[in-house]
C-alpha positions, 0 to 999 in steps of 0.5 A: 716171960715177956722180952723186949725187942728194941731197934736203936739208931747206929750211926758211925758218927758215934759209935760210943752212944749206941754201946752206952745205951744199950748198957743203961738199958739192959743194966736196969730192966728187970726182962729179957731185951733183944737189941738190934742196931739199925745200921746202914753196913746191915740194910744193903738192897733194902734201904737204898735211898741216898743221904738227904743234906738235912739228915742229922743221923745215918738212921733219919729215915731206916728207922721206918724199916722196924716194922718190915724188920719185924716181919709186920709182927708183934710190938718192937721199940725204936730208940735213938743212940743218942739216950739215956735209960734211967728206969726199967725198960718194962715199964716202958714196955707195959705201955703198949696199947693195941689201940694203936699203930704206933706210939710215942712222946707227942712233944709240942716245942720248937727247938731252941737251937739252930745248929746241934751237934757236928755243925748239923742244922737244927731242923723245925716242922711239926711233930719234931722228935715224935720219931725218936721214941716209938713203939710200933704195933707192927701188923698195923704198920704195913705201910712202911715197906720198904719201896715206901720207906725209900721213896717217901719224903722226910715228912711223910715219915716223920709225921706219921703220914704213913697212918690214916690218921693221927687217931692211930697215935697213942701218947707216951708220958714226957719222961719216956723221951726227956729233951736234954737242954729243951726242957728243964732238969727233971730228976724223974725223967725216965728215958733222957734224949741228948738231942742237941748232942751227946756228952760224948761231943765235947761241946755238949759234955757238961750237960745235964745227966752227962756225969749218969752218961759217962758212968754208964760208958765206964761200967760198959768198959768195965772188966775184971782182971784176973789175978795172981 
Protein backbone atom coordinates (compact mmCIF):
# COMPACT_ATOMS: atom_id res chain seq x y z
CA UNK A 1 0.00 0.00 0.00
CA UNK A 2 0.93 3.35 -0.93
CA UNK A 3 2.06 5.62 2.56
CA UNK A 4 2.56 9.35 2.60
CA UNK A 5 5.54 10.93 3.85
CA UNK A 6 4.54 14.43 4.98
CA UNK A 7 7.09 17.33 6.49
CA UNK A 8 5.04 19.92 8.56
CA UNK A 9 6.42 23.24 9.71
CA UNK A 10 6.84 23.35 13.59
CA UNK A 11 7.13 26.45 15.15
CA UNK A 12 7.22 26.90 18.81
CA UNK A 13 5.01 30.02 18.23
CA UNK A 14 2.43 27.78 17.72
CA UNK A 15 2.65 24.50 18.86
CA UNK A 16 -1.30 24.05 18.76
CA UNK A 17 -1.35 24.37 14.64
CA UNK A 18 1.05 21.84 14.11
CA UNK A 19 -0.95 19.07 16.30
CA UNK A 20 -4.52 20.36 14.85
CA UNK A 21 -2.96 19.65 11.24
CA UNK A 22 -1.76 16.73 11.83
CA UNK A 23 -5.21 15.56 13.23
CA UNK A 24 -7.29 16.72 10.02
CA UNK A 25 -5.12 15.11 8.07
CA UNK A 26 -4.68 11.75 9.41
CA UNK A 27 -8.71 11.78 10.57
CA UNK A 28 -9.68 11.94 6.67
CA UNK A 29 -7.06 9.82 4.60
CA UNK A 30 -7.94 6.74 3.45
CA UNK A 31 -3.61 5.70 3.41
CA UNK A 32 -0.90 5.35 5.84
CA UNK A 33 0.88 8.91 6.66
CA UNK A 34 4.15 9.32 8.41
CA UNK A 35 4.58 12.86 9.95
CA UNK A 36 7.53 14.46 10.61
CA UNK A 37 7.98 17.83 12.45
CA UNK A 38 10.62 20.24 10.98
CA UNK A 39 11.69 21.47 14.20
CA UNK A 40 14.66 23.36 14.68
CA UNK A 41 15.15 21.55 18.69
CA UNK A 42 15.69 18.38 15.78
CA UNK A 43 18.00 20.02 12.92
CA UNK A 44 21.50 20.91 15.33
CA UNK A 45 24.61 20.76 13.17
CA UNK A 46 22.49 20.66 9.96
CA UNK A 47 20.60 23.58 9.52
CA UNK A 48 22.97 26.33 11.24
CA UNK A 49 21.87 29.41 9.38
CA UNK A 50 20.70 32.39 11.85
CA UNK A 51 17.09 33.71 12.11
CA UNK A 52 16.55 36.48 9.15
CA UNK A 53 14.65 39.57 10.65
CA UNK A 54 11.81 38.69 7.76
CA UNK A 55 11.18 35.35 8.65
CA UNK A 56 7.65 34.66 9.79
CA UNK A 57 8.19 31.10 10.76
CA UNK A 58 11.26 29.14 12.74
CA UNK A 59 10.81 26.59 9.25
CA UNK A 60 11.25 29.92 6.62
CA UNK A 61 13.95 28.21 5.11
CA UNK A 62 14.45 24.30 6.86
CA UNK A 63 11.79 23.34 4.73
CA UNK A 64 14.57 22.96 1.88
CA UNK A 65 16.04 20.38 3.90
CA UNK A 66 13.08 17.86 3.19
CA UNK A 67 14.54 16.39 0.16
CA UNK A 68 18.12 15.87 2.14
CA UNK A 69 15.93 14.59 5.20
CA UNK A 70 14.53 12.23 2.69
CA UNK A 71 18.01 10.78 1.63
CA UNK A 72 17.19 12.34 -1.95
CA UNK A 73 14.88 9.42 -2.16
CA UNK A 74 11.40 8.95 -3.04
CA UNK A 75 8.23 11.79 -3.02
CA UNK A 76 7.76 13.55 0.61
CA UNK A 77 5.30 16.68 1.12
CA UNK A 78 5.98 19.75 2.73
CA UNK A 79 2.75 21.57 4.64
CA UNK A 80 3.01 24.66 6.84
CA UNK A 81 1.47 24.37 10.32
CA UNK A 82 -0.66 26.64 9.83
CA UNK A 83 -3.40 24.51 7.70
CA UNK A 84 -6.48 22.78 7.50
CA UNK A 85 -7.01 19.33 5.80
CA UNK A 86 -10.54 18.97 4.52
CA UNK A 87 -10.26 16.13 1.96
CA UNK A 88 -8.31 12.71 1.91
CA UNK A 89 -4.74 13.31 1.60
CA UNK A 90 -4.50 10.45 -1.15
CA UNK A 91 -5.87 12.43 -3.52
CA UNK A 92 -3.43 14.65 -3.03
CA UNK A 93 -0.66 12.19 -3.20
CA UNK A 94 -2.22 10.89 -6.46
CA UNK A 95 -0.92 13.99 -8.08
CA UNK A 96 2.47 13.32 -8.04
CA UNK A 97 4.07 13.57 -11.33
CA UNK A 98 7.87 12.29 -12.15
CA UNK A 99 7.82 15.08 -14.60
CA UNK A 100 8.80 17.26 -11.95
CA UNK A 101 11.15 18.22 -9.44
CA UNK A 102 8.77 19.77 -7.51
CA UNK A 103 5.49 20.61 -7.36
CA UNK A 104 3.03 23.05 -5.86
CA UNK A 105 0.05 25.79 -6.09
CA UNK A 106 1.47 28.34 -8.46
CA UNK A 107 -0.55 31.52 -6.73
CA UNK A 108 -0.48 34.53 -8.58
CA UNK A 109 -1.63 37.33 -5.88
CA UNK A 110 -0.24 40.09 -4.00
CA UNK A 111 -0.85 39.84 -0.19
CA UNK A 112 -3.73 42.04 0.87
CA UNK A 113 -1.85 42.87 4.25
CA UNK A 114 0.97 44.08 5.40
CA UNK A 115 1.30 42.88 8.71
CA UNK A 116 0.00 39.19 9.56
CA UNK A 117 0.24 37.35 12.79
CA UNK A 118 2.59 38.52 15.96
CA UNK A 119 3.07 41.90 14.29
CA UNK A 120 5.42 40.00 11.57
CA UNK A 121 5.67 41.92 8.26
CA UNK A 122 3.81 40.73 5.39
CA UNK A 123 6.35 39.98 2.85
CA UNK A 124 5.80 40.72 -1.10
CA UNK A 125 8.06 39.08 -3.98
CA UNK A 126 7.38 36.70 -6.64
CA UNK A 127 5.94 33.27 -6.41
CA UNK A 128 4.59 34.39 -2.67
CA UNK A 129 3.18 31.08 -0.88
CA UNK A 130 4.47 28.84 -3.71
CA UNK A 131 6.71 27.02 -0.76
CA UNK A 132 4.00 26.39 1.60
CA UNK A 133 2.73 23.64 -0.15
CA UNK A 134 5.45 20.97 -2.23
CA UNK A 135 5.67 17.88 -3.16
CA UNK A 136 9.07 17.07 -3.72
CA UNK A 137 10.45 14.66 -6.15
CA UNK A 138 13.39 14.18 -3.99
CA UNK A 139 16.32 12.40 -6.51
CA UNK A 140 15.63 15.63 -8.67
CA UNK A 141 16.21 17.96 -5.63
CA UNK A 142 19.81 17.60 -4.91
CA UNK A 143 20.58 20.85 -4.68
CA UNK A 144 19.19 21.53 -1.37
CA UNK A 145 22.09 20.39 0.55
CA UNK A 146 22.49 21.29 3.29
CA UNK A 147 25.70 23.82 3.01
CA UNK A 148 23.07 25.34 0.30
CA UNK A 149 20.18 25.41 2.34
CA UNK A 150 22.37 27.39 4.70
CA UNK A 151 24.06 29.90 2.69
CA UNK A 152 21.57 30.63 0.01
CA UNK A 153 19.31 33.74 0.10
CA UNK A 154 15.56 33.79 1.22
CA UNK A 155 14.73 34.12 -2.53
CA UNK A 156 16.75 31.63 -3.84
CA UNK A 157 14.95 29.14 -1.73
CA UNK A 158 11.69 30.58 -2.17
CA UNK A 159 11.52 30.76 -5.72
CA UNK A 160 12.86 27.90 -6.62
CA UNK A 161 15.98 29.05 -7.91
CA UNK A 162 17.79 25.97 -6.86
CA UNK A 163 15.93 24.10 -10.17
CA UNK A 164 17.21 24.86 -13.51
CA UNK A 165 14.18 26.16 -14.68
CA UNK A 166 10.91 26.80 -13.74
CA UNK A 167 9.88 23.84 -16.45
CA UNK A 168 10.60 21.59 -13.40
CA UNK A 169 7.45 23.12 -11.60
CA UNK A 170 4.44 20.92 -11.79
CA UNK A 171 1.21 22.86 -10.89
CA UNK A 172 -1.34 21.93 -8.32
CA UNK A 173 -5.24 22.68 -8.37
CA UNK A 174 -5.73 26.12 -6.18
CA UNK A 175 -7.96 24.11 -3.70
CA UNK A 176 -4.84 22.04 -2.66
CA UNK A 177 -3.25 25.37 -0.96
CA UNK A 178 -6.66 27.88 -0.43
CA UNK A 179 -5.60 31.33 1.19
CA UNK A 180 -7.72 31.86 3.99
CA UNK A 181 -8.80 35.78 3.66
CA UNK A 182 -6.60 36.25 0.03
CA UNK A 183 -9.36 34.46 -1.53
CA UNK A 184 -12.87 34.44 -1.13
CA UNK A 185 -14.71 31.40 0.86
CA UNK A 186 -14.88 28.23 -1.07
CA UNK A 187 -16.65 25.33 0.30
CA UNK A 188 -14.44 23.03 -2.00
CA UNK A 189 -11.26 23.90 -1.07
CA UNK A 190 -9.13 20.90 -0.24
CA UNK A 191 -6.48 22.00 1.76
CA UNK A 192 -7.02 25.70 3.74
CA UNK A 193 -3.90 27.78 4.52
CA UNK A 194 -4.34 30.64 7.54
CA UNK A 195 -1.69 32.64 6.02
CA UNK A 196 -2.36 35.74 7.47
CA UNK A 197 -2.76 34.01 11.14
CA UNK A 198 -4.23 30.90 12.60
CA UNK A 199 -7.52 30.83 14.44
CA UNK A 200 -5.54 30.10 17.31
CA UNK A 201 -4.54 33.88 17.24
CA UNK A 202 -7.29 35.70 18.80
CA UNK A 203 -7.31 38.31 15.96
CA UNK A 204 -7.65 35.79 13.45
CA UNK A 205 -10.39 33.36 15.40
CA UNK A 206 -13.29 34.54 13.57
CA UNK A 207 -12.12 33.68 10.04
CA UNK A 208 -13.38 31.74 7.62
CA UNK A 209 -13.11 27.64 8.26
CA UNK A 210 -11.94 28.77 12.25
CA UNK A 211 -15.26 27.00 13.60
CA UNK A 212 -14.03 23.33 10.93
CA UNK A 213 -10.26 24.46 13.07
CA UNK A 214 -11.45 24.47 16.11
CA UNK A 215 -13.51 21.23 15.76
CA UNK A 216 -10.57 19.47 14.76
CA UNK A 217 -8.42 20.81 17.78
CA UNK A 218 -11.16 19.33 20.09
CA UNK A 219 -11.49 16.02 18.61
CA UNK A 220 -7.22 16.30 18.93
CA UNK A 221 -8.18 16.49 22.64
CA UNK A 222 -10.61 14.07 22.83
CA UNK A 223 -10.31 11.06 25.41
CA UNK A 224 -12.56 8.75 26.46
CA UNK A 225 -13.05 8.37 30.32
CA UNK A 226 -13.07 5.24 31.95
CA UNK A 227 -16.00 4.48 33.86
CA UNK A 228 -17.29 3.26 37.09
Amino acid sequence: MDKARVFIGFDSNEVVAYHVFCQSIMEKSSIPVEFLPISLENLGGIFTRERNSLQSTEFSFSRFLVPYLSGFEGWTLFADCDMLMRTDIAKLWELRDDRYAAMCVKHDYVPKIDTKFLGQTQTKYEKKNWSSVILFNNAKCTTLTPDYVNSATGLQLHQFKWLDSDDQIGGLPKTWNWLVNEYEHNPDADLVHFTDGGPYFTEYANDDYAEEWFAARDRMLHVTQRKG
